[in-house]
C-alpha positions as CSV (number, residue, x, y, z in Angstrom):
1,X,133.6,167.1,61.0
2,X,133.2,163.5,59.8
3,X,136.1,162.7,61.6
4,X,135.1,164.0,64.7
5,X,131.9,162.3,64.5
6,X,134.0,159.3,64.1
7,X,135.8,159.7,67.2
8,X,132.6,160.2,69.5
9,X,131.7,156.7,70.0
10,X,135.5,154.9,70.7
11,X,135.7,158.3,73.0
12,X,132.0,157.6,74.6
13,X,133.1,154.1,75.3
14,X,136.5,155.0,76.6
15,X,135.2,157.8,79.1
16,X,132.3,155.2,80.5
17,X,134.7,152.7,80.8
18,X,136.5,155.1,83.0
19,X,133.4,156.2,85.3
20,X,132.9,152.3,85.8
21,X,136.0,151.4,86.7
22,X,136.2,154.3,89.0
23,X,132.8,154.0,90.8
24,X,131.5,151.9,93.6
25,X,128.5,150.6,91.8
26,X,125.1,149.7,94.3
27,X,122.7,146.8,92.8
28,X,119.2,147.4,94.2
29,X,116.0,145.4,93.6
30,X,118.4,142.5,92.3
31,X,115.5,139.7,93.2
32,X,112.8,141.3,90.8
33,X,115.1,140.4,88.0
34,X,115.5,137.0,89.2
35,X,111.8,136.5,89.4
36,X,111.3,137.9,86.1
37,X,113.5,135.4,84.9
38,X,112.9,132.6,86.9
39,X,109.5,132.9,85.1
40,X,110.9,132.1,81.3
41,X,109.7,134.8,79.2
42,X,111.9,137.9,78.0
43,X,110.9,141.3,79.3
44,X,111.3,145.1,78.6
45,X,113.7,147.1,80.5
46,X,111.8,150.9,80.9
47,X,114.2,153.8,81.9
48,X,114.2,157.5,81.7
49,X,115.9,159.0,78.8
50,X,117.7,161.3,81.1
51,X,119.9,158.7,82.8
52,X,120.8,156.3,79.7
53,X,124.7,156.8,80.0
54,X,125.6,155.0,82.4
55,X,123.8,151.4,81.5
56,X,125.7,151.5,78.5
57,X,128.3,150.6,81.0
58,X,126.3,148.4,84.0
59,X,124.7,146.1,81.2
60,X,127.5,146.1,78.4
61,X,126.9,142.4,76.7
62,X,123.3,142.6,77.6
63,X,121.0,140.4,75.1
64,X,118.8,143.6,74.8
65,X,117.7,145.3,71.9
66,X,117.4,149.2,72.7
67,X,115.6,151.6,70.9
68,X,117.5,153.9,69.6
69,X,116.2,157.0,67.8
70,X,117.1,157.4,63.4
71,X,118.9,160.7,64.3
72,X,122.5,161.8,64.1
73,X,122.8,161.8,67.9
74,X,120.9,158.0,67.4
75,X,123.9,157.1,64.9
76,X,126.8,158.2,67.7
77,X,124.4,156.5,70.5
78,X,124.1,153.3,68.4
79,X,128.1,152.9,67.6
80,X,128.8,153.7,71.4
81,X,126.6,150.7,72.2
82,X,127.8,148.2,69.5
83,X,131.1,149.1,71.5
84,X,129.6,148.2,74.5
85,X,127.9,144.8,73.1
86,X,124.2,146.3,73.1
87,X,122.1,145.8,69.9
88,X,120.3,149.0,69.0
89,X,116.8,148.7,67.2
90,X,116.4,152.1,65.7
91,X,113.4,154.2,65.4
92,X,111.2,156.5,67.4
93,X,107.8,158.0,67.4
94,X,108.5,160.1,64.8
95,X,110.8,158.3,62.4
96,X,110.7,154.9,61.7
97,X,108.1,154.0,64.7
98,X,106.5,151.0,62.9
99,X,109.1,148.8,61.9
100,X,111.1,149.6,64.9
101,X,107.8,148.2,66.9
102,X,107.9,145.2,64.6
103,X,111.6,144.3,65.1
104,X,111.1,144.8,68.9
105,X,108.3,142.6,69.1
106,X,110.0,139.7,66.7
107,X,113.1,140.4,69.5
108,X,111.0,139.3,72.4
109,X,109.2,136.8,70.2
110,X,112.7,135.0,69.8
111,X,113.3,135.2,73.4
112,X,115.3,138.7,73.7
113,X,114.7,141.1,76.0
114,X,114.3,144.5,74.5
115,X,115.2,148.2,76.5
116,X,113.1,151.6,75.5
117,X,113.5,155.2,77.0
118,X,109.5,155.6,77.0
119,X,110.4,159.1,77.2
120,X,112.7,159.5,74.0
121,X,113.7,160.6,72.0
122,X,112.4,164.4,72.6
123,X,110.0,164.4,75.7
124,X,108.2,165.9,76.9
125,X,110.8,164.9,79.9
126,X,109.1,161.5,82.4
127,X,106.1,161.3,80.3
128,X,105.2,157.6,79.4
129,X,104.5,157.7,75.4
130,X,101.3,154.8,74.0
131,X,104.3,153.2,72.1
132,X,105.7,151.6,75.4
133,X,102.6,150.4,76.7
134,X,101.6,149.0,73.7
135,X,105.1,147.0,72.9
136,X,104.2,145.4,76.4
137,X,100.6,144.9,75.7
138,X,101.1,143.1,72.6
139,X,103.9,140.9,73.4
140,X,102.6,139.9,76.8
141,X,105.8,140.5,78.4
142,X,106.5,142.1,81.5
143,X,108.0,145.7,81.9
144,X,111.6,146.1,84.0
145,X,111.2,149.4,85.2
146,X,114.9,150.8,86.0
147,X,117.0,153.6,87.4
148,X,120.7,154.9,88.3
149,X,121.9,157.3,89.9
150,X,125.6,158.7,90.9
151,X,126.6,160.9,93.4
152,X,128.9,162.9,90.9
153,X,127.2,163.6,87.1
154,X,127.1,166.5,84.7
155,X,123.9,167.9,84.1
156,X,122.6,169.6,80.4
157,X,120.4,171.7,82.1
158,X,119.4,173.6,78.8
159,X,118.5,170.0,77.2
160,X,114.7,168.8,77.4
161,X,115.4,166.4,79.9
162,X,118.3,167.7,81.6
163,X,120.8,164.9,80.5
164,X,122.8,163.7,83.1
165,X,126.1,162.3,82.4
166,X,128.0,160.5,85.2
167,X,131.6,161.6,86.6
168,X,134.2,159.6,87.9
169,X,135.0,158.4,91.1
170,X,131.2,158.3,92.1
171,X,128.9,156.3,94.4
172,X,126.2,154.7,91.7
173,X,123.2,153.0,92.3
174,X,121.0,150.8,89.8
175,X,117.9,150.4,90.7
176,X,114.9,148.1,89.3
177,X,111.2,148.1,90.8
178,X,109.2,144.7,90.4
179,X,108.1,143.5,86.5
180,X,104.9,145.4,85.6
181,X,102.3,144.1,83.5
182,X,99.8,145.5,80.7
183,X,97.0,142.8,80.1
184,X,94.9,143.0,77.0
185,X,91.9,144.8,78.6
186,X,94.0,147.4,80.7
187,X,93.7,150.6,79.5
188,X,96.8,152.3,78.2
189,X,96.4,155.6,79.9
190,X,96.2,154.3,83.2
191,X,99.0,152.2,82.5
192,X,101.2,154.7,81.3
193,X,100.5,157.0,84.6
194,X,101.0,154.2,86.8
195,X,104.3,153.5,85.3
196,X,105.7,157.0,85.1
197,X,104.7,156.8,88.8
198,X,107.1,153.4,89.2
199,X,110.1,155.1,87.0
200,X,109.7,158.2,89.3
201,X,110.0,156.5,92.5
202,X,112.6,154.5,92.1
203,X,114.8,157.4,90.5
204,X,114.5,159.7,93.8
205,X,115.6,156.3,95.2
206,X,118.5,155.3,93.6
207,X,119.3,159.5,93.7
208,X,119.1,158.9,97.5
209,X,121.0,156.0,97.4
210,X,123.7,157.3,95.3
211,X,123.7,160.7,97.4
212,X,124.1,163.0,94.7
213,X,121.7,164.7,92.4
214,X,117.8,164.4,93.3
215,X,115.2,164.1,91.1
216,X,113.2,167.4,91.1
């Protein structure tokens, strides 16, 4: 068993390769990531658990530290990424949620952006958790929200958040809204709603897009 676990990541990392280098890949929304950095401050990229495969492939050697949850999925996640160049900060709202807070905030304090599935590690499924909202809040730095889609994937359908898993040979489309700001007196609730409405939108987009499997 060990040894299969071993083999997960370098097999991950392999089989994404593959979907990229098989798929025509769409960029939308490219000039809200300019702005955002045209304005000198890191920022937080927001995406729906459900679709994290494939940006371990569109933003391999990304300066970003992702959450990632201290599971034993989290452990073959975070050796598929340090494949793919992405650092992995790992914790979750259940496990490890305070320090993985601090090291995400000293990330963006040192001028690296950090990426969270505000939906992770267990759901419930495009629900924005207080732990996003806050990381935003406290640092000052503007939220990314993000999407992708691909016209061919796998879908879990017995998993919380029916995981989706691209296929080769696919039309993709990544997809990123305008940078999305929680000031000190906002109120987190609100905030959260409004940005579960962002994440939601631009999903069905980028599924439309893409042509393939649509957001219910």
């Amino acid at each position: 068993r060990l040894v299969l676990r071993a083999l997960v990541p370098p097999l991950a990392y392999s089989y994404i390769s593959l979907v990229g280098a098989t798929s025509r890949i769409r960029w939308e929304g490219m000039e809200h990531v300019a702005a955002v950095e045209a304005g000198g401050k890191p920022y937080i990229y927001a995406f729906w658990h459900q679709r994290q495969v494939l940006f371990t492939y569109t933003h391999r050697g990304k300066d970003a530290g992702v959450l990632v949850s201290r599971s034993k999925d989290g452990d073959l996640i975070a050796e598929t990424m340090r494949l793919s160049r992405i650092p992995a900060i790992r914790g979750s709202s259940s496990r490890g949620a305070a320090q993985a807070s601090r090291e995400l905030l000293e990330a963006l304090a040192r001028g690296r952006c950090a990426g969270i599935t505000p939906d992770g590690p267990k759901g419930p499924a495009r629900k924005v958790k207080a732990g996003a909202i806050y990381l935003a809040q406290k640092s000052g730095c503007p939220i990314l929200p993000i999407a992708n889609a691909s016209s061919r994937v796998l879908v879990f359908e017995r998993s919380w958040d029916r995981f989706m898993v691209p296929l080769p040979f696919g039309r993709v489309c990544v997809h990123h809204a305008p940078p999305f700001f929680v000031l000190p007196g906002d109120d987190p609730k609100a905030k959260a709603a409004e940005r579960e409405g962002i994440l939601d939108r631009i999903t069905r987009e980028a599924d439309l897009m893409a042509g393939g499997q649509r957001t219910p």
